[in-house]
Biotite code that builds the C-alpha atoms (Angstrom):
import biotite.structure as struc

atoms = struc.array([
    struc.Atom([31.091, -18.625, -9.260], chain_id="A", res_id=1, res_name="UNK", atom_name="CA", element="C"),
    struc.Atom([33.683, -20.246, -6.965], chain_id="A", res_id=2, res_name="UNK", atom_name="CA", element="C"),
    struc.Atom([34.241, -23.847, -6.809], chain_id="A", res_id=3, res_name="UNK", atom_name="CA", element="C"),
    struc.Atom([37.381, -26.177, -7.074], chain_id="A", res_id=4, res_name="UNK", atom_name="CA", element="C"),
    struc.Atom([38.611, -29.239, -7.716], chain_id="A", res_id=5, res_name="UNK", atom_name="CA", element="C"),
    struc.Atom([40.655, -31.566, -5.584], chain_id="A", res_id=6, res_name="UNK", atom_name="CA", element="C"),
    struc.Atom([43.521, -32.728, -7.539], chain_id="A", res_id=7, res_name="UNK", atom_name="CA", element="C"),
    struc.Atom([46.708, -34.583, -7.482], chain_id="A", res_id=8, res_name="UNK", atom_name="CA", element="C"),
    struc.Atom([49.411, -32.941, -9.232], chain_id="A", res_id=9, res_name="UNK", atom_name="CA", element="C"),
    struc.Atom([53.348, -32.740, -9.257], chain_id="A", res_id=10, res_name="UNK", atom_name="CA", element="C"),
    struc.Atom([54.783, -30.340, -7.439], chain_id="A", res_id=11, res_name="UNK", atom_name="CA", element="C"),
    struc.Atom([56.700, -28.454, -10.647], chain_id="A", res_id=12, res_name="UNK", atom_name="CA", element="C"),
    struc.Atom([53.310, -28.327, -12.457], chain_id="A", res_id=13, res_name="UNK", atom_name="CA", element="C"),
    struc.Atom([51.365, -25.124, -13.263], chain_id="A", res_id=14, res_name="UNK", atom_name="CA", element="C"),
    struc.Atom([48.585, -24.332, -10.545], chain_id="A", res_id=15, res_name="UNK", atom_name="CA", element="C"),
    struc.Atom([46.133, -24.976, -13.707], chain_id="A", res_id=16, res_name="UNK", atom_name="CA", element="C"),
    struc.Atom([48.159, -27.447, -15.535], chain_id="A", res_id=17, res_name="UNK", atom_name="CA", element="C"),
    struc.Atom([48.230, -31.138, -16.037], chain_id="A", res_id=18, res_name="UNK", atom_name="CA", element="C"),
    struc.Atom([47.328, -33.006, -12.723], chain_id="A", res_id=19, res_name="UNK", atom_name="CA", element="C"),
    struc.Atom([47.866, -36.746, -11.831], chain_id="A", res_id=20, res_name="UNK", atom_name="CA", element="C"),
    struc.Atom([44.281, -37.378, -10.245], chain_id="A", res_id=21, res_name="UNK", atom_name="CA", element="C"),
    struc.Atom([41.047, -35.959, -9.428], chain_id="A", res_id=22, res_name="UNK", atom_name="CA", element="C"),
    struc.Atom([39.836, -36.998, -6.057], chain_id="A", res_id=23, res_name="UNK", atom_name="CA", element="C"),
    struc.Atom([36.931, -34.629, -4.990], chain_id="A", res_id=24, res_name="UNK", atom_name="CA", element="C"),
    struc.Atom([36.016, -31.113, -5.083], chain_id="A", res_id=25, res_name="UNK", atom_name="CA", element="C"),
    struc.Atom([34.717, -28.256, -2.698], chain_id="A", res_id=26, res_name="UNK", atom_name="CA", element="C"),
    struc.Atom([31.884, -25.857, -3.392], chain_id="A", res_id=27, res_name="UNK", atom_name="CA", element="C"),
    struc.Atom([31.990, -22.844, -0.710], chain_id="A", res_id=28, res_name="UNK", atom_name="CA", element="C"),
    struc.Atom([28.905, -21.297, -2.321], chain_id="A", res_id=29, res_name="UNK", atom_name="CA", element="C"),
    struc.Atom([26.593, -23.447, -0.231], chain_id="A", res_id=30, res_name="UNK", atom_name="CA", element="C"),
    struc.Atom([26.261, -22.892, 3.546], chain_id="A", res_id=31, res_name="UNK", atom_name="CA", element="C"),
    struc.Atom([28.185, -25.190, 4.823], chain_id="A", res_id=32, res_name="UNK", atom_name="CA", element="C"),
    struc.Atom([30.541, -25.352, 1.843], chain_id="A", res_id=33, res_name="UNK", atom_name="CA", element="C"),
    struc.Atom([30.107, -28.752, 0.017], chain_id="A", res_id=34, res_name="UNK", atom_name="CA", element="C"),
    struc.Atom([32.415, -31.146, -0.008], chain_id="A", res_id=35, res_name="UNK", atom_name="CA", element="C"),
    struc.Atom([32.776, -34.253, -2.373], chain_id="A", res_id=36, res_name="UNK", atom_name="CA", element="C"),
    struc.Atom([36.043, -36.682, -1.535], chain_id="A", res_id=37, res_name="UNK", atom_name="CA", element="C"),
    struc.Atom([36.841, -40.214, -2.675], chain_id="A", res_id=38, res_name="UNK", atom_name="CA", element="C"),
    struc.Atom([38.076, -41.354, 0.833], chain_id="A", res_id=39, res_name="UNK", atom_name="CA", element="C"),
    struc.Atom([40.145, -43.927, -0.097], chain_id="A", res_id=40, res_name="UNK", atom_name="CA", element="C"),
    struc.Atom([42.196, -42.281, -3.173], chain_id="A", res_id=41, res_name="UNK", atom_name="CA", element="C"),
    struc.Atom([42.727, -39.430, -0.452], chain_id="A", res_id=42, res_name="UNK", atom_name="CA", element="C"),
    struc.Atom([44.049, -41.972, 2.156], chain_id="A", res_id=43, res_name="UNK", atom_name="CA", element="C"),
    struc.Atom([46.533, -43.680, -0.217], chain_id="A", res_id=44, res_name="UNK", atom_name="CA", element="C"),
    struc.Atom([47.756, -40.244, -1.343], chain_id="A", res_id=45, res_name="UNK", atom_name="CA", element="C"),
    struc.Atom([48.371, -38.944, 2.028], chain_id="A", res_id=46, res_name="UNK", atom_name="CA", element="C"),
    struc.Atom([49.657, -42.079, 3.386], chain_id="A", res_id=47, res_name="UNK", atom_name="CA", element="C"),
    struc.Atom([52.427, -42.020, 0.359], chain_id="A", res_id=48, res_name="UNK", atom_name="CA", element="C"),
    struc.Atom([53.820, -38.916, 1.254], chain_id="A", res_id=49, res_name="UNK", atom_name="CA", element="C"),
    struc.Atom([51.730, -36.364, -0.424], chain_id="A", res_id=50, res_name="UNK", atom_name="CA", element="C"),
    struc.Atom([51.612, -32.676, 1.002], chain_id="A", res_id=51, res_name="UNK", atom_name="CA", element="C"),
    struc.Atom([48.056, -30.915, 0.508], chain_id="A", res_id=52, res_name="UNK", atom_name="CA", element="C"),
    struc.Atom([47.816, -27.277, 0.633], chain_id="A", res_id=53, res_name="UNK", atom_name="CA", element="C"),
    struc.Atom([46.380, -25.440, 3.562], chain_id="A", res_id=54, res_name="UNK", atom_name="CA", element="C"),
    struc.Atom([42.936, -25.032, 2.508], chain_id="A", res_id=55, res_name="UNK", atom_name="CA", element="C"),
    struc.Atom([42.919, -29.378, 1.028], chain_id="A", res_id=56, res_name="UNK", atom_name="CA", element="C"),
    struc.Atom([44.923, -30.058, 4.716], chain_id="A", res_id=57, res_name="UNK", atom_name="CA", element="C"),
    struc.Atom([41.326, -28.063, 6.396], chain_id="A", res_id=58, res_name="UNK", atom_name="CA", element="C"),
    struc.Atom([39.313, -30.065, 4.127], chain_id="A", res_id=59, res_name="UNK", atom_name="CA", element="C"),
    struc.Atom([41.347, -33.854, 4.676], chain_id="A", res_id=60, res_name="UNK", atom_name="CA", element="C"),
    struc.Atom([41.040, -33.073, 8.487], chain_id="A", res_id=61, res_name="UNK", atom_name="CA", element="C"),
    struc.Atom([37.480, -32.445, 8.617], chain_id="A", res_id=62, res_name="UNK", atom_name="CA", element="C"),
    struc.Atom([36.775, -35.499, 6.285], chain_id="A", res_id=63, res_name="UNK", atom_name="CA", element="C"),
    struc.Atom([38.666, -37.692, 8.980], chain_id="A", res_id=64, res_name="UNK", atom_name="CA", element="C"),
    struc.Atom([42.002, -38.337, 6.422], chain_id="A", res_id=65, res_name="UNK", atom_name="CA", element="C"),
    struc.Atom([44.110, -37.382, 8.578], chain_id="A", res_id=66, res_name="UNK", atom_name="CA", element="C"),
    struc.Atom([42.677, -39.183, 11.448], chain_id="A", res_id=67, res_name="UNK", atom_name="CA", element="C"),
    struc.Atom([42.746, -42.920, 9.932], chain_id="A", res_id=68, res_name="UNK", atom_name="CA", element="C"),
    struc.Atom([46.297, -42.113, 8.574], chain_id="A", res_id=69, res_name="UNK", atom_name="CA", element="C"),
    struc.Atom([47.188, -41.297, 12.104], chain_id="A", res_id=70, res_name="UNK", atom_name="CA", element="C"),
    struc.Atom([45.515, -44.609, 14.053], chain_id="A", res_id=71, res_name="UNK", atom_name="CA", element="C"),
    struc.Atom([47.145, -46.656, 10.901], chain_id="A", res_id=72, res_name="UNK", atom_name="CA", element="C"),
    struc.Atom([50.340, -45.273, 11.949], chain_id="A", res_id=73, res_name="UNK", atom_name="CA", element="C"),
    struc.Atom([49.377, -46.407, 15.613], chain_id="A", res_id=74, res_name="UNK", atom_name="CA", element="C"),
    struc.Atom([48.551, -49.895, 13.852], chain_id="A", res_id=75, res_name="UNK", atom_name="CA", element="C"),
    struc.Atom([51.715, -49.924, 12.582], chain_id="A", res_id=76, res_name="UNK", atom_name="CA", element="C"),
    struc.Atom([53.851, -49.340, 15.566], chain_id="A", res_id=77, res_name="UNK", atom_name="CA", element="C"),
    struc.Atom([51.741, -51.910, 17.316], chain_id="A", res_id=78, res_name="UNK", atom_name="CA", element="C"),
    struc.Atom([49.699, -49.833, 19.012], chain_id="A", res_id=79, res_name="UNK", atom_name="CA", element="C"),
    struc.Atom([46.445, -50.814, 18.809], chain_id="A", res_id=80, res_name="UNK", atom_name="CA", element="C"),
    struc.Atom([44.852, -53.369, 15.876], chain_id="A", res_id=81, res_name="UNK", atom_name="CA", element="C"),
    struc.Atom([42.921, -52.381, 13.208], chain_id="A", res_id=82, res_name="UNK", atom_name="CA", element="C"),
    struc.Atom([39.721, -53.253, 14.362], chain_id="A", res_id=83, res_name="UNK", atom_name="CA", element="C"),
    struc.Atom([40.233, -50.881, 17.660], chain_id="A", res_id=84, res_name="UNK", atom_name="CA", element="C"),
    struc.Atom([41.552, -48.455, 14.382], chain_id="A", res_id=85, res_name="UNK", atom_name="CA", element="C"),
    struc.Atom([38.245, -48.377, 12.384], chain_id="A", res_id=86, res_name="UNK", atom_name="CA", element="C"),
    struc.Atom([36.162, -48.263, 16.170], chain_id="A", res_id=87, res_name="UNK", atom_name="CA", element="C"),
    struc.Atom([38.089, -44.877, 17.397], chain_id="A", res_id=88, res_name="UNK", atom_name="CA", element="C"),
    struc.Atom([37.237, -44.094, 13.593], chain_id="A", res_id=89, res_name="UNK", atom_name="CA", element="C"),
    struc.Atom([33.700, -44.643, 13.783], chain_id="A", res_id=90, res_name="UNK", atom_name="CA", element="C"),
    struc.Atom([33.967, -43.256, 17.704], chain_id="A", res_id=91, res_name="UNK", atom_name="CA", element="C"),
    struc.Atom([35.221, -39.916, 16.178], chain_id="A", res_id=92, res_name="UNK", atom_name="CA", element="C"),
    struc.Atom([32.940, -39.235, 13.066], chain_id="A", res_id=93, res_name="UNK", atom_name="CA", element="C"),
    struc.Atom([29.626, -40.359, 14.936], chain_id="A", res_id=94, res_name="UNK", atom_name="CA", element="C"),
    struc.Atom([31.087, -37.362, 17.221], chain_id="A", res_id=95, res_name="UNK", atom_name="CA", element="C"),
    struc.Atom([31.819, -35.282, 14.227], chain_id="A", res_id=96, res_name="UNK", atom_name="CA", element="C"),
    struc.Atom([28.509, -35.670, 12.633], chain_id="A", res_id=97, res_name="UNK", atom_name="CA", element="C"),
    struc.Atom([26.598, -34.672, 15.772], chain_id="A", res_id=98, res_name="UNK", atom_name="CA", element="C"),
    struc.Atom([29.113, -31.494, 16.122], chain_id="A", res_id=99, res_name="UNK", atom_name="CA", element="C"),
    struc.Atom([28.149, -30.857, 12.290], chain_id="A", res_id=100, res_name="UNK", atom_name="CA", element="C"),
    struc.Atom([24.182, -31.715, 12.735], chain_id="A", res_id=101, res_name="UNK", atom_name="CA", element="C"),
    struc.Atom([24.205, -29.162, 15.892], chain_id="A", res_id=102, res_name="UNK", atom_name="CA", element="C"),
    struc.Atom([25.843, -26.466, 13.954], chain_id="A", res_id=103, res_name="UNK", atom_name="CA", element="C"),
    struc.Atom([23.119, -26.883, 11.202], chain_id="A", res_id=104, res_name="UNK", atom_name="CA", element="C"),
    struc.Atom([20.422, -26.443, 13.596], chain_id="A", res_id=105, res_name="UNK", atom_name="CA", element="C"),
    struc.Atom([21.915, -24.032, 15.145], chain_id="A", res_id=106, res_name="UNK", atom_name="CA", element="C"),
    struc.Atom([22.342, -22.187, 11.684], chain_id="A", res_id=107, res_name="UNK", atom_name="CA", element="C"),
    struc.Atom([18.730, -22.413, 10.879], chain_id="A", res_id=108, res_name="UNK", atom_name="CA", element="C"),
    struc.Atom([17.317, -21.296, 14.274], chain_id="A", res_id=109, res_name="UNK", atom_name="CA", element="C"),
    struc.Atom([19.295, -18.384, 13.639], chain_id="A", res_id=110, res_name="UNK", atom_name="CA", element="C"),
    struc.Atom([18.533, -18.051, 9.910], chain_id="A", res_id=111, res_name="UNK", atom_name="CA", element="C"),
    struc.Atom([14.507, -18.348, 11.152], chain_id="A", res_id=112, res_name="UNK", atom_name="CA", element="C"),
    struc.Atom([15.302, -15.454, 13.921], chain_id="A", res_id=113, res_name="UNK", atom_name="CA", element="C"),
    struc.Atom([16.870, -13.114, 11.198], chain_id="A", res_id=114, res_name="UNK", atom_name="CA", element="C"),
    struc.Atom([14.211, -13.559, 9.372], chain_id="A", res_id=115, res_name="UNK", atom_name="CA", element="C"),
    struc.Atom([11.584, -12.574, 11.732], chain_id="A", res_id=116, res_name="UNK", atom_name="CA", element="C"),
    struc.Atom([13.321, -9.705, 12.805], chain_id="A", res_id=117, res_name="UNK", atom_name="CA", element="C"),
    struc.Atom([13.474, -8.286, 9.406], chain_id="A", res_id=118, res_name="UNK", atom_name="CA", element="C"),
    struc.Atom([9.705, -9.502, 8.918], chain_id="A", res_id=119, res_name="UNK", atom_name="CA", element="C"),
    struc.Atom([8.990, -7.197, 11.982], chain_id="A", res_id=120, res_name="UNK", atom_name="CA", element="C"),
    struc.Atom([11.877, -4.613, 11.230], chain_id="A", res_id=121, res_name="UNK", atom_name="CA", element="C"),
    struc.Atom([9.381, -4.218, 7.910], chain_id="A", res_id=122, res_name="UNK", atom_name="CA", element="C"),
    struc.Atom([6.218, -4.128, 9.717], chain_id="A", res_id=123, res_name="UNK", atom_name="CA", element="C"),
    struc.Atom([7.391, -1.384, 12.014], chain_id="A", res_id=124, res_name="UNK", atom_name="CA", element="C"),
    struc.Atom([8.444, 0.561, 8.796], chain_id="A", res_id=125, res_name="UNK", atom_name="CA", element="C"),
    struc.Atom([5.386, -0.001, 7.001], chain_id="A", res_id=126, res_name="UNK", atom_name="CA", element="C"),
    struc.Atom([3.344, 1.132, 9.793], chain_id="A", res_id=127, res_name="UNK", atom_name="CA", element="C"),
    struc.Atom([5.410, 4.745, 10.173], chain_id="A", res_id=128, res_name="UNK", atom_name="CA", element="C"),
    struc.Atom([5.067, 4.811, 6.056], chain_id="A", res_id=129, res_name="UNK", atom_name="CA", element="C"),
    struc.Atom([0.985, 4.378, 6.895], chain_id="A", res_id=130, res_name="UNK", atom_name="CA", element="C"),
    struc.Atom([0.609, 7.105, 9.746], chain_id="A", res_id=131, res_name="UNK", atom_name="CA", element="C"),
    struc.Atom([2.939, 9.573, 7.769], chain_id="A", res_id=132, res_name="UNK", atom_name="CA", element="C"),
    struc.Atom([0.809, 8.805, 5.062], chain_id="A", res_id=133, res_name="UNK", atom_name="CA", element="C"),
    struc.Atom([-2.718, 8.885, 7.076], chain_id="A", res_id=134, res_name="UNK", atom_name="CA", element="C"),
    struc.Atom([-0.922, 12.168, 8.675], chain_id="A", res_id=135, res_name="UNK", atom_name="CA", element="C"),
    struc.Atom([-0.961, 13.935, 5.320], chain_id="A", res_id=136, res_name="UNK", atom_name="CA", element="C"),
    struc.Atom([-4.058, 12.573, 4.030], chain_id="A", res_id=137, res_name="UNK", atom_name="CA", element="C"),
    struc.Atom([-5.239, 14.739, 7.203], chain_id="A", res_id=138, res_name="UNK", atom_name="CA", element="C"),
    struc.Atom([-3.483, 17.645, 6.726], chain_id="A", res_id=139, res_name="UNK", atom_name="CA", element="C"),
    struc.Atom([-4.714, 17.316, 3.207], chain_id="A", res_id=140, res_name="UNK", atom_name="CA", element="C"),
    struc.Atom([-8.637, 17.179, 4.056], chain_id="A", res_id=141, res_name="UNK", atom_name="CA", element="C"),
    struc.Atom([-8.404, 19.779, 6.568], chain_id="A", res_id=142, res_name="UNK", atom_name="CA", element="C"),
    struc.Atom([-6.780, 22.463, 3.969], chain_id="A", res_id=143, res_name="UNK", atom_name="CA", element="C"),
    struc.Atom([-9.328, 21.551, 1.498], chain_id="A", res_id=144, res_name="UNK", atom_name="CA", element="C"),
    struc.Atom([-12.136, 22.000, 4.092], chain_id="A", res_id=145, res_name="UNK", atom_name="CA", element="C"),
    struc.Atom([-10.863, 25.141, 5.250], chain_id="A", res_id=146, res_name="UNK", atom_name="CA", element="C"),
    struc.Atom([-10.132, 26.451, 1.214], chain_id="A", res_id=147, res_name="UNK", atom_name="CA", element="C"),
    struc.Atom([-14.070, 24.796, 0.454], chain_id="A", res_id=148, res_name="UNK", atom_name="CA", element="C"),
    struc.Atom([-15.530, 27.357, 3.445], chain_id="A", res_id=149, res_name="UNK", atom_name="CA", element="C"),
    struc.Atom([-13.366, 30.399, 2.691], chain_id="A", res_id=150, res_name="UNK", atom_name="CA", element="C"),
    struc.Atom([-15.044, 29.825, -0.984], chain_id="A", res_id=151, res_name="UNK", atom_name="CA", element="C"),
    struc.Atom([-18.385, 29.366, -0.081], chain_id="A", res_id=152, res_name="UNK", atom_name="CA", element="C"),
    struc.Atom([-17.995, 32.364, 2.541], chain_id="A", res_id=153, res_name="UNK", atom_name="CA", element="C"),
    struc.Atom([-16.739, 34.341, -0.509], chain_id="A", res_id=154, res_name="UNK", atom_name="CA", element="C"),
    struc.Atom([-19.880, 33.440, -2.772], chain_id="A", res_id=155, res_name="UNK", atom_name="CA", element="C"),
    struc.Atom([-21.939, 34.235, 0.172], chain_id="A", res_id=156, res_name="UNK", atom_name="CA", element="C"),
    struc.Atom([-20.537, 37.798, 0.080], chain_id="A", res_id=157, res_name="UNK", atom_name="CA", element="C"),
    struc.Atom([-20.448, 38.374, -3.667], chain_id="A", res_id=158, res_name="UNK", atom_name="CA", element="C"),
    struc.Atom([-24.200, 36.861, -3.990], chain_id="A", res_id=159, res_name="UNK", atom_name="CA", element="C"),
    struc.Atom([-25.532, 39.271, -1.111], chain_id="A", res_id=160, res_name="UNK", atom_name="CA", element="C"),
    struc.Atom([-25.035, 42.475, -3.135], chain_id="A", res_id=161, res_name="UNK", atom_name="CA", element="C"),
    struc.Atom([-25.891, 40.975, -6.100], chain_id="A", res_id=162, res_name="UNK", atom_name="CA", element="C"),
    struc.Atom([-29.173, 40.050, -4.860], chain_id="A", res_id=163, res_name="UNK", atom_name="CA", element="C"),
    struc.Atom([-29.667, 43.967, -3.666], chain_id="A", res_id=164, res_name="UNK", atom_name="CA", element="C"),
    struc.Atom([-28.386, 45.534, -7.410], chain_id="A", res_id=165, res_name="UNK", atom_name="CA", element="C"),
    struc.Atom([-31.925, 44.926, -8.792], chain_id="A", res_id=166, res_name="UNK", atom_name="CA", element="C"),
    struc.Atom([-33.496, 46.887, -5.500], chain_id="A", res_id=167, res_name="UNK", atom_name="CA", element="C"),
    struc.Atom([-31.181, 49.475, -6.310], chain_id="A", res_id=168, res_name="UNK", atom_name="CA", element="C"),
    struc.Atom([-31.516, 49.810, -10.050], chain_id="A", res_id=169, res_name="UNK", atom_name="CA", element="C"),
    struc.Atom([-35.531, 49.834, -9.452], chain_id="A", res_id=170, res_name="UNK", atom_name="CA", element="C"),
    struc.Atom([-35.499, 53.176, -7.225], chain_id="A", res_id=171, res_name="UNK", atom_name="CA", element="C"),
    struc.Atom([-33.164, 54.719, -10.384], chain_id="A", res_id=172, res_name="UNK", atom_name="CA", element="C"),
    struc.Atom([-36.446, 54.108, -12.355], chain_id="A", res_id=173, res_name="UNK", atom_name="CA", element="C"),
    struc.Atom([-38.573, 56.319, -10.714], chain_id="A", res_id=174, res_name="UNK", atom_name="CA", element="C"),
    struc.Atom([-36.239, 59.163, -12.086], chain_id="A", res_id=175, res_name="UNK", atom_name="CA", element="C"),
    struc.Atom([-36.921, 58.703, -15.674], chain_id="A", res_id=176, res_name="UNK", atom_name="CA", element="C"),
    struc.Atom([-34.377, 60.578, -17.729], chain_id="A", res_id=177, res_name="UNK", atom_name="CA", element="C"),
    struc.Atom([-36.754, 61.844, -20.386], chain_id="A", res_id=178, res_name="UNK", atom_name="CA", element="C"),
    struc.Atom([-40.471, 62.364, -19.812], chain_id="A", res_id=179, res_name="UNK", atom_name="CA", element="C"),
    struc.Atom([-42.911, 61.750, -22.709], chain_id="A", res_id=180, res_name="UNK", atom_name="CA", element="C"),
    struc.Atom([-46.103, 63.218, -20.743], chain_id="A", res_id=181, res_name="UNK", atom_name="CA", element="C"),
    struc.Atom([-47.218, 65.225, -17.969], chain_id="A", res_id=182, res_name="UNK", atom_name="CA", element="C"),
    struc.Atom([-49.876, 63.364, -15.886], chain_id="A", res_id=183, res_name="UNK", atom_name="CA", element="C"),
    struc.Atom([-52.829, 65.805, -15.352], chain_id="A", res_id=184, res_name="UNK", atom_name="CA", element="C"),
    struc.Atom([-56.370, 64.766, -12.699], chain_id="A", res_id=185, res_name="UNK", atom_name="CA", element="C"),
    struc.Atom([-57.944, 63.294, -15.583], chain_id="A", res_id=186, res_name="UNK", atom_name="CA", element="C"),
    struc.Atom([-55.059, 61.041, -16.337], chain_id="A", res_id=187, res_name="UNK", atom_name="CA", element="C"),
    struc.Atom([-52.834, 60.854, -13.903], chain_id="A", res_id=188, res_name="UNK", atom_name="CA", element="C"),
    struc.Atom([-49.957, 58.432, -16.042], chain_id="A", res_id=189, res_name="UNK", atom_name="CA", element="C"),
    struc.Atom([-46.829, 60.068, -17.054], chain_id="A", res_id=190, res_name="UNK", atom_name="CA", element="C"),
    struc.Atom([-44.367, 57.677, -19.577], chain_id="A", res_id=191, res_name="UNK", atom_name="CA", element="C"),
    struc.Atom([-40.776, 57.702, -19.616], chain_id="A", res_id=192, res_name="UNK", atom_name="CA", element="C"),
    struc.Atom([-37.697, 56.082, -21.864], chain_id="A", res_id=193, res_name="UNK", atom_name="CA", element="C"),
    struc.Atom([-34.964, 54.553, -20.082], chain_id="A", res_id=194, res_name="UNK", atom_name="CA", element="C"),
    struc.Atom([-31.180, 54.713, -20.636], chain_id="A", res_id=195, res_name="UNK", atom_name="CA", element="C"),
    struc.Atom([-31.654, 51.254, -22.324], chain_id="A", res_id=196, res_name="UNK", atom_name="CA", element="C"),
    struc.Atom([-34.165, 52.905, -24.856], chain_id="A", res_id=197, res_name="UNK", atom_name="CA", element="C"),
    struc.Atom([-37.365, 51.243, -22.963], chain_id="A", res_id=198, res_name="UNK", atom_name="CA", element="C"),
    struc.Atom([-40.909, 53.090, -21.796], chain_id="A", res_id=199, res_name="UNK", atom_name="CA", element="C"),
    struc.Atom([-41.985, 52.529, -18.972], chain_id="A", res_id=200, res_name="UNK", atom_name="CA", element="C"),
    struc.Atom([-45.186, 54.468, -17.543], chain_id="A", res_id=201, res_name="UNK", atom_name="CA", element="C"),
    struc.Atom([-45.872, 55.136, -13.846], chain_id="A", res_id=202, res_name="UNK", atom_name="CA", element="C"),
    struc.Atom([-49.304, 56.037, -11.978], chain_id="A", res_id=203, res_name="UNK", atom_name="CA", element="C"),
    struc.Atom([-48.686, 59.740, -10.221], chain_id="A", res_id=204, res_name="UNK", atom_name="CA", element="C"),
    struc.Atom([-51.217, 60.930, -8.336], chain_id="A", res_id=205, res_name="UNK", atom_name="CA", element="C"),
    struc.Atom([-51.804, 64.293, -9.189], chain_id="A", res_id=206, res_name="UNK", atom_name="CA", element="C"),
    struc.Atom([-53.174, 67.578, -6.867], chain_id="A", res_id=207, res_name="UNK", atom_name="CA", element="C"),
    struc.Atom([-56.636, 68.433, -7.651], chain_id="A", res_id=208, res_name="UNK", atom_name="CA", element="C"),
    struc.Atom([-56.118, 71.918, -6.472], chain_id="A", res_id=209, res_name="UNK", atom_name="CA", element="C"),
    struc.Atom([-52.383, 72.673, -7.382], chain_id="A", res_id=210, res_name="UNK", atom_name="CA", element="C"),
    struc.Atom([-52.258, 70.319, -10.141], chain_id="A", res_id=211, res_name="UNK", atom_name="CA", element="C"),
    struc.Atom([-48.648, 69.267, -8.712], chain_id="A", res_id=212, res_name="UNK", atom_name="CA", element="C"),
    struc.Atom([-46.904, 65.755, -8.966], chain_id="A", res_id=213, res_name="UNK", atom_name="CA", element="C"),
    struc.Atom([-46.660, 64.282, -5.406], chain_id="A", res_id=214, res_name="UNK", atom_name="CA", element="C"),
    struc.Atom([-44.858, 61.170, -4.981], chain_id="A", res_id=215, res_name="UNK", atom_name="CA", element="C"),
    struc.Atom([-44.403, 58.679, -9.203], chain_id="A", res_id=216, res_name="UNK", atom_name="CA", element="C"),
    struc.Atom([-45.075, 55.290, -9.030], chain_id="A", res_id=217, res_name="UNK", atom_name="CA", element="C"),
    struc.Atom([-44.877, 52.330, -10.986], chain_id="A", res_id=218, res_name="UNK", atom_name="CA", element="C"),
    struc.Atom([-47.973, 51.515, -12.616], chain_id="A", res_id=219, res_name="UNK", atom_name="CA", element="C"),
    struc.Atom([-49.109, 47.924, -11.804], chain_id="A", res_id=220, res_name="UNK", atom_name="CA", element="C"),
    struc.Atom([-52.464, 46.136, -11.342], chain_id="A", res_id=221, res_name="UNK", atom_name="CA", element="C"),
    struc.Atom([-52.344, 47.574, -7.937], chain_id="A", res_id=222, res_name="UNK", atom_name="CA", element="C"),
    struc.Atom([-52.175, 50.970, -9.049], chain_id="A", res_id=223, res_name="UNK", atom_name="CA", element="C"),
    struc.Atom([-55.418, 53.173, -7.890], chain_id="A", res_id=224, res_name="UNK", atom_name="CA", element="C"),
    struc.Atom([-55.889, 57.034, -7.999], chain_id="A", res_id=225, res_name="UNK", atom_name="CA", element="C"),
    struc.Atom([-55.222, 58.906, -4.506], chain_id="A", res_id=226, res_name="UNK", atom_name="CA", element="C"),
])
């Protein structure tokens, strides 16, 4: 953290040693840099022959230092008296203050444009973030749509054979592997065991004449003799 002290010191001494007098201080942290000076102390140094350093001479000449000591020195030769001294004073920092009050505003008009530019500079980006974002959302919903009907097209096709199997394993009854009876006219019903170990019995009508098995069928309440 920067900030320094206005002193009066002798020339041989340290840059951080003893000094003579503390007259003010600047703070170039702050925009514009703050400045503290006891005018008067400052005056009497200068006008006794002290030499301030470059940055101090900046800071005496903005203050208006150097511009009393140099209308006292016009006082002196005669010049001008003091009272047309301290008007030309006054004359020159009214001036100074409106040159310092313009740059201020001047300052914050810009500070206030800066900022809205950045305030839109983030808008714009926030808006790109969104529609990359809503982009992939998208792209997102569409796969998943797309993955959702290939699935459901797939169930489709493994349910449609499925359904068919118990069509198909039906027929294979009506070729019993072992036969328990022979249907005859009289009783025309022939039983069978399945693979699984279960009977089941089917109605076959039965030639009168040749005594021959035409066409087995499941027995069911349906079931009649041809």
């Amino acid at each position: 953290y920067a900030f320094y002290p206005i002193v009066i010191a002798d020339s041989r001494a340290p840059r951080d040693g003893k000094y003579i007098e503390r007259i003010g201080s600047y703070n170039p942290n702050t925009n514009p840099a703050t400045i503290t000076l006891n005018f008067e102390r400052a005056l009497y140094w200068v006008s006794n022959g002290a030499e301030p350093t470059d940055t101090v001479r900046a800071i005496l000449s903005d203050e208006g230092v150097l511009m009393m000591k140099h209308l006292l020195g016009g006082v002196k030769k005669g010049a001008f008296d003091e009272a047309e001294a301290n008007r030309r004073f006054e004359a020159w920092k009214n001036h100074r203050q409106q040159k310092v009050d313009k740059m201020k505003v001047s300052m914050a008009t810009k500070q206030q444009e800066e900022a809205k530019q950045r305030l839109a500079d983030e808008q714009a980006k926030n808006a790109a973030k969104a529609e990359v974002v809503a982009k992939k959302k998208a792209e997102l919903a569409a796969a998943k749509a797309e993955a959702d009907a290939a699935a459901k097209a797939e169930a489709e096709a493994a349910a449609a054979p499925a359904e068919e199997g118990p069509a198909a394993e039906s027929v294979s009854l009506f070729k019993p592997p072992t036969r328990l009876c022979h249907p005859t006219v009289a009783q025309p019903f022939f039983s069978c065991r399945t693979a699984d170990g279960r009977v089941m019995k089917y109605y076959c009508p039965v030639s009168k004449t040749a005594r021959e098995v035409i066409s087995p069928i499941p027995a069911t309440g349906n079931a009649r003799r041809a």
